[in-house]
C-alpha positions in Angstrom: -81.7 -99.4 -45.2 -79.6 -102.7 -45.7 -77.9 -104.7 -43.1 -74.4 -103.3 -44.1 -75.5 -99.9 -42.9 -77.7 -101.1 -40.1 -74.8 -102.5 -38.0 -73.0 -99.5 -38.6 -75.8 -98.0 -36.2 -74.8 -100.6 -33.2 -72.2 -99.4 -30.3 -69.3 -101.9 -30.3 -68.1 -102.7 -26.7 -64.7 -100.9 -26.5 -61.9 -103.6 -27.2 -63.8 -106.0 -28.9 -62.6 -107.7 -32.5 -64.5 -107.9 -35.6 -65.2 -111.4 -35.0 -67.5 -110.3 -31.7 -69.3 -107.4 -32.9 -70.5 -109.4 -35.9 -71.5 -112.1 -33.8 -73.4 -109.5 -31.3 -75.1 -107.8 -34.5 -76.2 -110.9 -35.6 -77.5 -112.0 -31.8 -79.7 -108.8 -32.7 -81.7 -110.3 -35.2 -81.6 -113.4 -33.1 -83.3 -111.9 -30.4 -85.6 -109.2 -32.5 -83.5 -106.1 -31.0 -81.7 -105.2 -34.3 -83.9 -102.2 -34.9 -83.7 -100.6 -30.9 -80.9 -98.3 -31.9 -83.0 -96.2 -34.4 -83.8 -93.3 -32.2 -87.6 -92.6 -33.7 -90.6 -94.6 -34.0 -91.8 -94.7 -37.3 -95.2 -92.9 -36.9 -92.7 -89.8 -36.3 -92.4 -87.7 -39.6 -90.5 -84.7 -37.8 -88.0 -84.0 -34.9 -88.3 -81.4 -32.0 -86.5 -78.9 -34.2 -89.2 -79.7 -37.5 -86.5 -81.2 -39.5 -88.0 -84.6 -41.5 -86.8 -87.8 -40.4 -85.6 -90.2 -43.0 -87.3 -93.5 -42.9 -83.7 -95.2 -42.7 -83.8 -93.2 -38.9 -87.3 -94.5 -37.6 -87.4 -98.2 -36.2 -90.2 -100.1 -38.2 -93.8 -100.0 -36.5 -93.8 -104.0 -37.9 -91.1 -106.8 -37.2 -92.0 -109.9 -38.7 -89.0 -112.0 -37.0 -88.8 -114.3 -40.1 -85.4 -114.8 -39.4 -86.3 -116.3 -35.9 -88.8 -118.2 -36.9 -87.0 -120.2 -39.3 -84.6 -121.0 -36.7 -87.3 -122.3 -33.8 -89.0 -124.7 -37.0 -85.4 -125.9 -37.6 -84.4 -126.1 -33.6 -87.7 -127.8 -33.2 -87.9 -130.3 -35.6 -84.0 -131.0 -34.8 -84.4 -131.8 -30.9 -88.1 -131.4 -30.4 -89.8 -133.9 -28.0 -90.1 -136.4 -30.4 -87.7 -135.8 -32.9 -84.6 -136.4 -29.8 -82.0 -138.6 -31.2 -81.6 -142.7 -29.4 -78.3 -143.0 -28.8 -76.4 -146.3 -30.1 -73.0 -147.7 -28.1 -71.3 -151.2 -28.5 -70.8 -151.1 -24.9 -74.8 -151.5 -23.2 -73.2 -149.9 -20.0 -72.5 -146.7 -21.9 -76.1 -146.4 -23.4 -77.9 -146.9 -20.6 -75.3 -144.7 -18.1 -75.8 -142.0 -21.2 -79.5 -142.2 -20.8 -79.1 -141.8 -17.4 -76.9 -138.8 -18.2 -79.2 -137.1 -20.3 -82.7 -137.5 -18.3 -80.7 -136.1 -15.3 -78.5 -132.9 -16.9 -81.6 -131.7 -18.9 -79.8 -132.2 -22.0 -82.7 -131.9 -24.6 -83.6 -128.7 -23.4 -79.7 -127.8 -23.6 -79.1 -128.8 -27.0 -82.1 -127.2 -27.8 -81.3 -124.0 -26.8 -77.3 -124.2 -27.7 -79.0 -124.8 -31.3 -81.2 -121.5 -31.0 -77.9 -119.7 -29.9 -75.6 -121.0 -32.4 -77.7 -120.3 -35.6 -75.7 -117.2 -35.5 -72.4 -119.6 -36.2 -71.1 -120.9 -32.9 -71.8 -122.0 -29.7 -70.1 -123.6 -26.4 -71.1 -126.6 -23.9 -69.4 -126.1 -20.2 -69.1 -129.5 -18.9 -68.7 -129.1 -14.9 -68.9 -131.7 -12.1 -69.7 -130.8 -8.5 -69.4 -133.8 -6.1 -69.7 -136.5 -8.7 -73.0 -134.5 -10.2 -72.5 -133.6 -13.6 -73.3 -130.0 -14.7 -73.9 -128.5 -18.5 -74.2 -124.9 -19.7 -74.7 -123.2 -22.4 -72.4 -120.6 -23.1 -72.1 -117.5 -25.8 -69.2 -117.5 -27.6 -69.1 -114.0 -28.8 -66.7 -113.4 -26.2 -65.0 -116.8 -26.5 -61.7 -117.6 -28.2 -61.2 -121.0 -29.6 -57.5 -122.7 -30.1 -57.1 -126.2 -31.8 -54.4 -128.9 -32.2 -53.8 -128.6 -35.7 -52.6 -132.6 -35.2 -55.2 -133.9 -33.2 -58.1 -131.4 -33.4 -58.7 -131.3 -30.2 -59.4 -128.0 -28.0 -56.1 -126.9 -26.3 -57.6 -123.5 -24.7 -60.4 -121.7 -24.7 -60.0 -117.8 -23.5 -63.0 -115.4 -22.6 -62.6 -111.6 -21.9 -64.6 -108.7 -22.2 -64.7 -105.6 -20.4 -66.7 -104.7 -17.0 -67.0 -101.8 -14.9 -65.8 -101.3 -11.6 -69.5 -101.4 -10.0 -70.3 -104.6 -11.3 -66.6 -106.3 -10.0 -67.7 -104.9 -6.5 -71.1 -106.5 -6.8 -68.7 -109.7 -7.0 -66.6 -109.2 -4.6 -63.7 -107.5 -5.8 -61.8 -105.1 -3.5 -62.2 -102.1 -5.7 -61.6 -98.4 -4.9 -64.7 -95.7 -4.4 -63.4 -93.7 -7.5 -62.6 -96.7 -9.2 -66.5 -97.7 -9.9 -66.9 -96.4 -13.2 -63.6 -97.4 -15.0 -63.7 -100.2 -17.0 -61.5 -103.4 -16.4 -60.6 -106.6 -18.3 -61.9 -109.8 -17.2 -60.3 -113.5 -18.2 -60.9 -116.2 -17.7 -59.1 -119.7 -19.5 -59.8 -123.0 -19.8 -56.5 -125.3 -20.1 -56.5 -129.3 -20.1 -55.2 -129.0 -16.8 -56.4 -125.4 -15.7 -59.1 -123.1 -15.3 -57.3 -119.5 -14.6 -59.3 -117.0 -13.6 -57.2 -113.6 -13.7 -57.5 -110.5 -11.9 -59.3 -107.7 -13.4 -57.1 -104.9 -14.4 -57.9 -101.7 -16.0 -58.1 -100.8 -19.4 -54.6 -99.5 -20.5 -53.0 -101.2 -17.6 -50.6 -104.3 -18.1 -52.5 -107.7 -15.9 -53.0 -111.1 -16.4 -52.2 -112.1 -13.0 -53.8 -115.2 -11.5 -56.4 -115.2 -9.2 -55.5 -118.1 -7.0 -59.0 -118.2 -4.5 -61.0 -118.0 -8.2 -58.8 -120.2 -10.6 -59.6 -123.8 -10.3 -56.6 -126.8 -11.4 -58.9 -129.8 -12.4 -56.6 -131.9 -13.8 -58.6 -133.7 -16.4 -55.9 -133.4 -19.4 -58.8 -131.9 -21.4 -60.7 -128.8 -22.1 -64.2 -129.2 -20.9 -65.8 -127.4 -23.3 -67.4 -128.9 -26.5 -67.3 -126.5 -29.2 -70.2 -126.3 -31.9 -69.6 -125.0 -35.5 -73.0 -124.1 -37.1 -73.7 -125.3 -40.3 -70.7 -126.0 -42.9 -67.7 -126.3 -40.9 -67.2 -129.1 -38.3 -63.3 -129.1 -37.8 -60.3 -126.8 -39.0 -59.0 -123.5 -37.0 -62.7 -121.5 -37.9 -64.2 -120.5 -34.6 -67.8 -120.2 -36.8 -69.5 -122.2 -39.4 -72.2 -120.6 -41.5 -75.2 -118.3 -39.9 -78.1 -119.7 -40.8 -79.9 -117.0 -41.0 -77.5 -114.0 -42.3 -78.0 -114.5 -46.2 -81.4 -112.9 -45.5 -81.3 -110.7 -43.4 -81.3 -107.3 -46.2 -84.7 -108.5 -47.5 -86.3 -109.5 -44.1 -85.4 -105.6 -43.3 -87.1 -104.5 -46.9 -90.5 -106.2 -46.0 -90.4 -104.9 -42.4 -89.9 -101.2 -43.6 -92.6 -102.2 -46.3 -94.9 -103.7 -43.8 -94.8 -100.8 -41.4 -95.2 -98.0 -44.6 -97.8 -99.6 -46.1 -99.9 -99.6 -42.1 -99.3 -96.2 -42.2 -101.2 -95.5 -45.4 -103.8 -97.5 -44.1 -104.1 -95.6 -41.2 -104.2 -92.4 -43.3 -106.5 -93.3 -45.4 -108.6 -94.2 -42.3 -108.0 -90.4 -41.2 -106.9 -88.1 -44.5 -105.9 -85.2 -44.4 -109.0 -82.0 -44.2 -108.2 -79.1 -46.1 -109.9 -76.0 -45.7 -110.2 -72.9 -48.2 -111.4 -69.7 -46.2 -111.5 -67.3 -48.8 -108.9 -64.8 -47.7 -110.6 -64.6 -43.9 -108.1 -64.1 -41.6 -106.2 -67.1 -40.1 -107.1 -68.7 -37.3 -107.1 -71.7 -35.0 -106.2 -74.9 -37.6 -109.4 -77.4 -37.6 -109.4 -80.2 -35.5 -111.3 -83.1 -35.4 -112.7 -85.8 -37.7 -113.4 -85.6 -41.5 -117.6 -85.9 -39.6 -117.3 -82.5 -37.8 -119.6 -79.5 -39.2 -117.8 -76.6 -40.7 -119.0 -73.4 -41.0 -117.2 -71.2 -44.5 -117.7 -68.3 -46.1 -119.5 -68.4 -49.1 -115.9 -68.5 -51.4 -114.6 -70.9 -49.1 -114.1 -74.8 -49.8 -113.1 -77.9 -47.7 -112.0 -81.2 -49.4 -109.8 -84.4 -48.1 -106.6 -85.5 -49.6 -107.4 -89.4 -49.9 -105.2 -92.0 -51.1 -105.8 -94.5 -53.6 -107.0 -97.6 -51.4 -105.9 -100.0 -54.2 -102.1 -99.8 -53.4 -102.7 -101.7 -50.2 -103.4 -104.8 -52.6 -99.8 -104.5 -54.5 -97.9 -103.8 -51.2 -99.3 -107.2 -49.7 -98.6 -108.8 -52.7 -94.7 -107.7 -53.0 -94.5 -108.7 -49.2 -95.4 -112.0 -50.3 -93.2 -112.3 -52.8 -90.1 -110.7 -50.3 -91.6 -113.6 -47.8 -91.3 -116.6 -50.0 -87.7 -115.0 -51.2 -86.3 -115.4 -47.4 -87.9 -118.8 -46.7 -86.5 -119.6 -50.3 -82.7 -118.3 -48.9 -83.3 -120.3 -45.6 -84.6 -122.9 -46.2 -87.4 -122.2 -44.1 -91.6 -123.7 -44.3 -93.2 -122.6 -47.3 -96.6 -124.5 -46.3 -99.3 -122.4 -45.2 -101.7 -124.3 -42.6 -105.2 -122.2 -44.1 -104.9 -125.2 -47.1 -104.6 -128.1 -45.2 -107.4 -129.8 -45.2 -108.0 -133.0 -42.9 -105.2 -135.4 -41.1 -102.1 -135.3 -43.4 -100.0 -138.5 -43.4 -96.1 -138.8 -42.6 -94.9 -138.6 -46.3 -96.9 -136.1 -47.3 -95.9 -133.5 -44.6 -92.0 -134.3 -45.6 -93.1 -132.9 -48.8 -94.9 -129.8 -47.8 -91.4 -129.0 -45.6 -89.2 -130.3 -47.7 -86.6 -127.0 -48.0 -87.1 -127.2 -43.8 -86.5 -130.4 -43.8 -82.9 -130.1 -45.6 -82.0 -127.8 -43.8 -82.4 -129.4 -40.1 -80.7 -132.4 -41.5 -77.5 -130.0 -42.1 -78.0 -129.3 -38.5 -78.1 -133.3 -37.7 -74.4 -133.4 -38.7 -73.4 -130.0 -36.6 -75.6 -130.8 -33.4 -75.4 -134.3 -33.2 -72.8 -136.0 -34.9 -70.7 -132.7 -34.5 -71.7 -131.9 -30.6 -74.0 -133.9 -29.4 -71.7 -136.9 -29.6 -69.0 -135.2 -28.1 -70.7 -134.5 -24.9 -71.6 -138.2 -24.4 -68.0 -138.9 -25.1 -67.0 -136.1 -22.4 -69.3 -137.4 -19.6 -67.3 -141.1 -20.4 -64.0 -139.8 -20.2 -65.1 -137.8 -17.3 -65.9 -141.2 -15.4 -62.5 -142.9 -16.5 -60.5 -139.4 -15.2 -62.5 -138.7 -12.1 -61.6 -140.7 -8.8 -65.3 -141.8 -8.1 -66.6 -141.5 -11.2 -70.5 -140.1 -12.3 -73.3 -139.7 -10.2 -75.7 -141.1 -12.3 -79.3 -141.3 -11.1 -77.6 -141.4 -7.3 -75.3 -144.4 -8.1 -71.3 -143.8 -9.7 -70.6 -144.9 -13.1 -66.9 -145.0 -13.5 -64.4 -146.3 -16.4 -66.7 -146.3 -19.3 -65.4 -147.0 -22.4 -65.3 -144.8 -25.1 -66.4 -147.3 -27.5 -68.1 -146.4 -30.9 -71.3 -144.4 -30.3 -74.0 -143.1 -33.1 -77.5 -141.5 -33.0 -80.8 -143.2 -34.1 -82.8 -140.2 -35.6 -86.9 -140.3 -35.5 -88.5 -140.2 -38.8 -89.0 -136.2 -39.2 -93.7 -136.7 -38.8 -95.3 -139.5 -37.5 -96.5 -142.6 -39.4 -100.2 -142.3 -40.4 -102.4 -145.5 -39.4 -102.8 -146.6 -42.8 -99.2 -146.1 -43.4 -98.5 -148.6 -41.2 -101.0 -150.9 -42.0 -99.8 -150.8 -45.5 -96.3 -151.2 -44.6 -97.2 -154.5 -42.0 -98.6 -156.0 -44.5 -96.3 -155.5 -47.1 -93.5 -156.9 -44.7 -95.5 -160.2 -44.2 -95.6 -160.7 -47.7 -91.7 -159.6 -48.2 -90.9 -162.0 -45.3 -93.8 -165.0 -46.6 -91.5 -165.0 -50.1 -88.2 -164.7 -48.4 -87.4 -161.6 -49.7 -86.2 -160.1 -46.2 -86.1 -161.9 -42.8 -88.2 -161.5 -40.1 -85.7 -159.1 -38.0 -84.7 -157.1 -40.6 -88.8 -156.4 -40.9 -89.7 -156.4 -37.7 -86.4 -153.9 -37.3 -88.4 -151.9 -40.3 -91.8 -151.4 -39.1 -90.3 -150.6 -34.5 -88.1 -147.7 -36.9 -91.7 -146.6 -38.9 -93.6 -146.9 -35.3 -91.1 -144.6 -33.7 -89.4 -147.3 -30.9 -86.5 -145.2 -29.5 -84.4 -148.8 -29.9 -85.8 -151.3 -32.9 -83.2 -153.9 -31.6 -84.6 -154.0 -28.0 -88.1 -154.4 -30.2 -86.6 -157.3 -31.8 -85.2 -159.2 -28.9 -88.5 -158.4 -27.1 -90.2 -160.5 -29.9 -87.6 -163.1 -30.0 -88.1 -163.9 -25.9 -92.6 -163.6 -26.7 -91.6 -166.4 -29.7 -89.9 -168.6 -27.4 -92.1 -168.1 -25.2 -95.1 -169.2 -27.0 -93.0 -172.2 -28.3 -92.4 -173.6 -25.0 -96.2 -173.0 -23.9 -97.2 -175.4 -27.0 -94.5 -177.9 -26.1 -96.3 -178.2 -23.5 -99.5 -177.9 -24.1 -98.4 -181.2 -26.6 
């Protein structure tokens, strides 16, 4: 079984393009479920009707998620708590509003799932305001239909539909007919610069499209709000997706499950083999049952022996999982240290060179969730408090008209500095700074980036105020 003929097993929601069911097959993996629409367990050799069941028909009794797991190393290394990004402005009322911004709309945990989500290739930010309050959500773009100013590159609409059943539209609210329950409508919504249009539902087959006025929203804002996130690869253009991060390895992740979940089943027989019994041509009766330790009672021509397996292939399947193992993390660029041979309190440098492949690959992702989207959404929330009447709520005071001056992101080194580390490196700036080499804010700038300060500046004109400080106290002192 490879992933070509794996997705040919999925149901494809009626209506939907190529584009969504790859990017639902691929949510699969995502969320561990690509094997649920095999019909037998794997421990089951033969159907109701005794026919053998191929092993490309029995969902895997082991899963190893390896695919997943690369992506929550990456996601959490990229936004973790102390990997989040400082955020730089030229204007100090848009770094501090921002900060403001993020602490209040949960914003590390957004990113940090909209990263999770788009490893498949995509994902979408909703940026809503109710009363002044800003509002983010994450949302799935499988469903979602991008279109782009080829000039500009901005969004010009964004259009959702999928299908629905009559049951669930009445759950909403929708007027819809006793009889009508189980047939399936459309549902669309659109997001214009001006616009959110929310259309009626109307059945499959049927022509529709027609406004919902009490559901469609006109915001006026002269821009989408929705920041669009390409995945690794692509960060402009007309592509809706930029590369899964996870897809390339998919076909051997499903050979070591399949290899996994075989070789626990020899293990188990050879735990349990088989009992064969030779009566001597007595008549037939009730098969044996019970362990290979239960007494037996034959006929002098008679024999019983088991039919054991050799114990040693156990050894060569674990090794060719191993090998299957390091060939995904190899394609992924996933964390090929094991923790069994560490051995004591590692410093900074040398765990960037244990996860070196990881490493390279979340700073692929630096480009496509910050620079790419997270960027964008502090740029939104300012031109949301130059377009908006009041402006932000902000920590329960408006922020309006901030500039959308030049913003970039301060990233934390990827481990934290070792004590001796920075011992080394303090001392090695005095003596750079003693022969002139740099000057004293470029290393005091150096070490607040090694010790992790969210803001090495601040750290710098903190020192500058304790220096003049001190001056003036011996001034006086004199």
């Amino acid at each position: 079984m490879d992933w070509l003929s794996l997705q040919q097993r999925y149901a494809v929601p009626a209506g939907a393009s190529a584009r969504t069911a790859r990017l639902l097959a691929l949510r699969r993996v995502l969320d561990g479920t690509q094997y649920d629409a095999l019909s037998y367990p794997f421990a089951q050799e033969r159907s109701g009707a005794g026919e053998y069941i191929p092993l490309s028909n029995r969902r895997p009794a082991v899963r190893t998620n390896m695919c997943r797991t690369v992506v929550d190393d990456a996601v959490s290394l990229l936004f973790g708590d102390s990997h989040w990004p400082s955020l730089v402005a030229d204007d100090p009322r848009v770094a501090d509003a921002m900060g403001m911004f993020a602490s209040q709309t949960r914003l590390a945990s957004l990113m940090m799932e909209a990263a999770t989500l788009g490893s498949v290739g995509s994902v979408a930010m909703l940026f809503e305001v109710s009363a002044g309050v800003p509002r983010l959500s994450v949302l799935d773009t499988a469903y979602l239909t991008p279109f782009w100013d080829d000039a500009s590159g901005e969004l010009l609409r964004v259009e959702e539909r999928f299908l629905v059943y009559g049951r669930d539209l009445a759950a909403q609210g929708y007027p819809i007919a006793q009889d009508l329950l189980g047939a399936q409508f459309w549902w669309q919504r659109i997001w214009t610069p001006m616009d959110c249009i929310v259309s009626v539902p109307w059945m499959v087959g049927m022509d529709g499209g027609a406004r919902d006025e009490r559901r469609s929203v006109h915001h006026g804002l002269g821009f989408v709000p929705i920041v669009w996130m390409r995945n690794l690869g692509v960060h402009s253009g007309r592509d809706s997706e930029g590369e899964c991060t996870f897809e390339r390895a998919i076909d051997t992740v499903i050979e070591a499950d399949y290899l996994l979940s075989q070789a626990g089943r020899g293990l188990k027989y050879g735990s349990d083999p088989t009992l064969v019994l030779k009566t001597g041509g007595l008549a037939e009766g009730v098969a044996h049952q019970g362990g290979a330790a239960a007494a037996l009672t034959l006929p002098p021509e008679g024999d019983a022996k088991l039919l054991e397996i050799n114990g040693s292939a156990a050894g060569a399947v674990l090794d060719h999982y191993r090998e299957l193992r390091h060939i995904v993390l190899e394609q992924l660029h996933g964390n090929r240290a094991h923790g069994d041979r560490l051995s004591g309190v590692q410093s900074g440098r040398a765990m960037e060179l244990m996860c070196q492949p990881l490493i390279w690959l979340v700073d692929r992702l630096r480009h496509s969730y910050g620079e790419g989207a997270l960027l964008e959404v502090y740029r939104m929330a300012c031109r949301f408090s130059q377009v908006l009447d009041n402006g932000l709520r902000l920590g329960g005071v408006l922020v309006k008209d901030l500039p959308l001056c030049r913003l970039s992101l301060r990233w934390p080194p990827w481990f934290p500095v070792a004590d001796q580390e920075l011992q080394a490196l303090a001392q090695g700036l005095v003596t750079a700074v003693s022969n002139g080499i740099v000057s004293r804010e470029t290393a005091a700038k150096m070490f607040a980036t090694a010790s992790g300060h969210p803001d090495p500046g601040l750290e710098w004109a903190a020192l500058e105020r304790c220096s003049a400080s001190t001056g003036a106290f011996n001034s006086m002192r004199k």
